[in-house]
N, C-alpha and C positions, 0 to 999 in steps of 0.2 A: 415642176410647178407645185405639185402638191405638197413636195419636202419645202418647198419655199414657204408655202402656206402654216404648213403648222410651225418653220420656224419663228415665223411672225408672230405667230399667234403666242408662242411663247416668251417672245420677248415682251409681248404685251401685256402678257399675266407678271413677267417678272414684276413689269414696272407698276401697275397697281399693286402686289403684293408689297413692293418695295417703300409704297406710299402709304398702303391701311397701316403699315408698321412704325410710320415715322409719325402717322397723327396718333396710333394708338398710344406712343409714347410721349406725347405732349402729355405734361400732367394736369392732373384734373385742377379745379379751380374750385377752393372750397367754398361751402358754401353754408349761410347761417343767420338767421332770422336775426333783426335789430330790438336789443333791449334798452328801454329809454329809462332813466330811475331820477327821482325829484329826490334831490336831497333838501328834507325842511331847514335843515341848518344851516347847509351853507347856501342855499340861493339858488342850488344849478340844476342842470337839467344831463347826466351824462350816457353817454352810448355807449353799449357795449351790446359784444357779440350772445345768445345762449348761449356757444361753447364756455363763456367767462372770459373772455379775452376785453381788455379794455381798448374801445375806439376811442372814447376823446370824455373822460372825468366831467369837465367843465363845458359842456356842448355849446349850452347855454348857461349865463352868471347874470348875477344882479336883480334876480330874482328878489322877492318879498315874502318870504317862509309860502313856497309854493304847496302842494296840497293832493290835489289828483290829478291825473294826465287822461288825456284820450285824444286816440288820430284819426283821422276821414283823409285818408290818400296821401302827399306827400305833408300833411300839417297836424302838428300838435294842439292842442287843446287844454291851457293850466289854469289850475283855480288855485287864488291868491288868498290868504286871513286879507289884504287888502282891500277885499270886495270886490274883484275884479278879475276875467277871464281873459286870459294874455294866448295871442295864435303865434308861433314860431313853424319854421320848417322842420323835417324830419335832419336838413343838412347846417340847423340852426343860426338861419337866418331868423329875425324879427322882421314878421309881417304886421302886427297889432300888438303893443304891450297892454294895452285898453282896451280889446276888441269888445269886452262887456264890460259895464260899471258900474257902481254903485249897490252892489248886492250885500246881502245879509249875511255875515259869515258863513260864503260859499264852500264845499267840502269836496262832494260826487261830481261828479262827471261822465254821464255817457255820449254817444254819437248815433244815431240812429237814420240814416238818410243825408240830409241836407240840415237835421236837427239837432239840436244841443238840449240833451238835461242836466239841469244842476241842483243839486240838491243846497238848499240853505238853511241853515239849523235855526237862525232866528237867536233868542234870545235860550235858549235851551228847553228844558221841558218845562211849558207853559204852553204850548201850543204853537208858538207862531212859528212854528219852521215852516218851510213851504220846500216846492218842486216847481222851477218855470222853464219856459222851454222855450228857445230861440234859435236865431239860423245859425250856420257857420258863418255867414257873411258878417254877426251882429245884431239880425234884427232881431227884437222883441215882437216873439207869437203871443207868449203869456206869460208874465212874470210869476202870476202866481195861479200856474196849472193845476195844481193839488196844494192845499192849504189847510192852517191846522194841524199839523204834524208836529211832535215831541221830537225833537232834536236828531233830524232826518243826516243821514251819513251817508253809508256805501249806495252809488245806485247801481244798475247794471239793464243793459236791454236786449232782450230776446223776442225780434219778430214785433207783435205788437203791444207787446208786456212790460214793466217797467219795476222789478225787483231793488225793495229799497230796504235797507237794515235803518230801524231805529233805536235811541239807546233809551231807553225808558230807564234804566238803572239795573246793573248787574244781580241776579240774573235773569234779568224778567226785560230783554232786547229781543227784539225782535225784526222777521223779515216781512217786509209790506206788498203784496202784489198790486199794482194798477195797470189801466192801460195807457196806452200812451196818446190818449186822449183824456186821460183824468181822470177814468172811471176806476173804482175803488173795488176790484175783484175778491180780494181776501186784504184786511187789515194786520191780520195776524197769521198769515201765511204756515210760521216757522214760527214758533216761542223760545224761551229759556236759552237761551245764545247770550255770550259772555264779551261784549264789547266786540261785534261783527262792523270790522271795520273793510271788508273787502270782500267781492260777490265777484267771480266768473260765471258765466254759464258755459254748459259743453253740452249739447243738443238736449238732453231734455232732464240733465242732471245740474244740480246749483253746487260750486264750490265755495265754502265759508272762512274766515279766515274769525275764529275768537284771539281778539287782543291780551284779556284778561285772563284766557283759560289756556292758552300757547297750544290752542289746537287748529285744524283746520278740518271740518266737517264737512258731509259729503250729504247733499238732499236731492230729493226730485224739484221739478219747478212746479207738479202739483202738491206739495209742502213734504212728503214723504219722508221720514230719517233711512238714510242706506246705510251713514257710518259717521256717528257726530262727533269722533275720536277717528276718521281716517289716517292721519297723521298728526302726531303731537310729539312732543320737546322743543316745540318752538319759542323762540325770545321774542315775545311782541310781535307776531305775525301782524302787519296789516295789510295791505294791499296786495292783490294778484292777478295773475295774468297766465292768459294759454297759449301756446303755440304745440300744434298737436296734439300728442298724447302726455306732456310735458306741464307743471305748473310751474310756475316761477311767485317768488314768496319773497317780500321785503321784511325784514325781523328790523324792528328798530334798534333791538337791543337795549341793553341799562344804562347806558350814557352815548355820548357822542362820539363817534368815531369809532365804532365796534361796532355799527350796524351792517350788514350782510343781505343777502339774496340767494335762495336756497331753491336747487332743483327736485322736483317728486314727480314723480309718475301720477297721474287721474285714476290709479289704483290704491295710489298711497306709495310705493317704494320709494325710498330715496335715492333719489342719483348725487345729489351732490348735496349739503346742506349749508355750505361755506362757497359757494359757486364764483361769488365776489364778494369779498370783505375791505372793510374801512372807509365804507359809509357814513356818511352825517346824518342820522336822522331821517333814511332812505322813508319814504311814504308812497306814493304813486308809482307805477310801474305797467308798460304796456309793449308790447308787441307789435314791430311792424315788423312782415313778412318782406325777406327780401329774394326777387327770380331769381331762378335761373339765367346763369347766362346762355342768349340766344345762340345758335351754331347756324352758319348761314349755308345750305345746302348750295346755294348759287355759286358760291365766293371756293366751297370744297371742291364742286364740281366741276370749276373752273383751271383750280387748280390740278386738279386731277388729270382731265384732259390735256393741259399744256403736256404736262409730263409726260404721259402715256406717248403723244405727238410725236415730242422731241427721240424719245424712243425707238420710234418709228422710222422716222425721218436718219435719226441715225443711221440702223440695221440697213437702210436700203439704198444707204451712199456709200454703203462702209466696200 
């Protein structure tokens, strides 16, 4: 009886061992954040992988020289020279080409909750650019939240702060702190910046992207310089985006269609500085994070058990 016992028992290890080796050997499923890029020239809106791999160029077309991008869960968020903030899917379906209208040469775009900032330049530096701020659904909170502003560009939002680059004229652009209630914390946050067309934050540090000086400078969000030359040899750096420890950088480049998207490190290294090329006029660029995929302990243990069973059942009719 006892030789019986541990015969069992080792047919039973055989067959779980026989199975952690057959799931070990399912390959893995790779996996890698969604890059979304507006191209101003041609209209679209295209996917692609961080690794650089391209999902789909043309996600979305028929665009109106679109501007900046930003997403709240599975939806994009674009601002149009149109005057107008158009919502799409992350899977580029059209939910709203109109979801906002009638704005003042809209540029920035952040997300903050349930909330839309957009920055609108106005008629350039005369003052009337403004900051309003509206739901994802559409509605109008306030068109004109912060008002007065010289030709307001990049925004970006951390918590209850609202970092904005304005271009008063090279070199004398600068970064704006508000809150995101309108309150005017620091005006001049960050001075002598060179056409700061793209703001990330990464916990308590500001990523800058100068247009005009092909650098991308690294500050605190209490105004601080850490490295205002972090990385430079860039072609027209503007807009950027993080995923981890990772920036992603749109170079518009010197003409159309040699526009690129360049990987660096939140150290400054370079991972790749041509990561995707032969862009139109790449401007806007954002990150949506995509899971992992789930493994259903119920569905392995399921199957586990059959197996082991039949095992079983075998050995004792054999």
């Amino acid at each position: 009886m006892c030789s019986l016992r541990h015969t069992l028992a080792a047919v039973l290890a055989a067959a779980v061992l026989s199975i952690v080796v057959a799931i070990s050997a399912i390959p893995a499923i790779a996996r890698g954040d969604a890059l979304f890029v507006m191209n101003y020239g041609g209209g679209t809106i295209g996917e692609y992988t961080t690794s650089g791999a391209t999902v789909n160029p043309a996600l979305v077309s028929g665009l109106i020289s679109p501007r900046a991008i930003a997403v709240s869960g599975s939806d994009l968020f674009v601002t149009s020279v149109n005057g107008t903030i158009g919502e799409y899917t992350t899977s580029g379906a059209t939910v709203n080409a109109s979801l906002i209208s009638g704005l003042n040469n809209p540029f920035g775009i952040a997300v903050s909750g349930s909330d839309l900032f957009v920055t609108n330049d106005g008629n350039g530096l005369n003052g009337s650019g403004t900051i309003g701020e509206y739901t994802t659904s559409g509605a109008t909170v306030n068109a004109s939240l912060i008002s007065g502003l010289n030709a307001p560009f990049a925004i970006a939002v951390s918590g209850s702060d609202l970092f904005v680059s304005k271009l008063n004229g090279n070199p004398s652009d600068t970064i704006s702190e508000y809150t995101t209630s309108g309150a005017t914390v620091n005006a001049s946050l960050i001075s002598g910046l060179s056409y700061p067309g793209g703001i990330a934050v990464v916990g308590s540090n500001l990523f800058v992207t100068n247009f005009l000086g092909n650098t991308i400078g690294e500050y605190t969000t209490s105004g601080a310089t850490v490295n205002a030359s972090l990385i430079s040899g860039l072609i027209r750096p503007l807009a950027i985006a993080v995923s981890g420890s990772d920036l992603f950088v749109t170079n518009t480049g010197t003409n159309s269609a040699n526009g690129t998207i360049g990987e660096y490190t939140t150290s400054g290294a370079t991972v790749n500085a041509s990561l995707i090329t032969g862009l139109d006029d790449p401007q806007g660029i954002v990150v949506v994070p995509v899971p992992e995929p789930a493994t259903s302990l119920l569905v392995m243990g399921g199957v586990l058990g059959l197996a082991v069973e039949r095992r079983r059942r075998a050995f004792l009719s054999a």
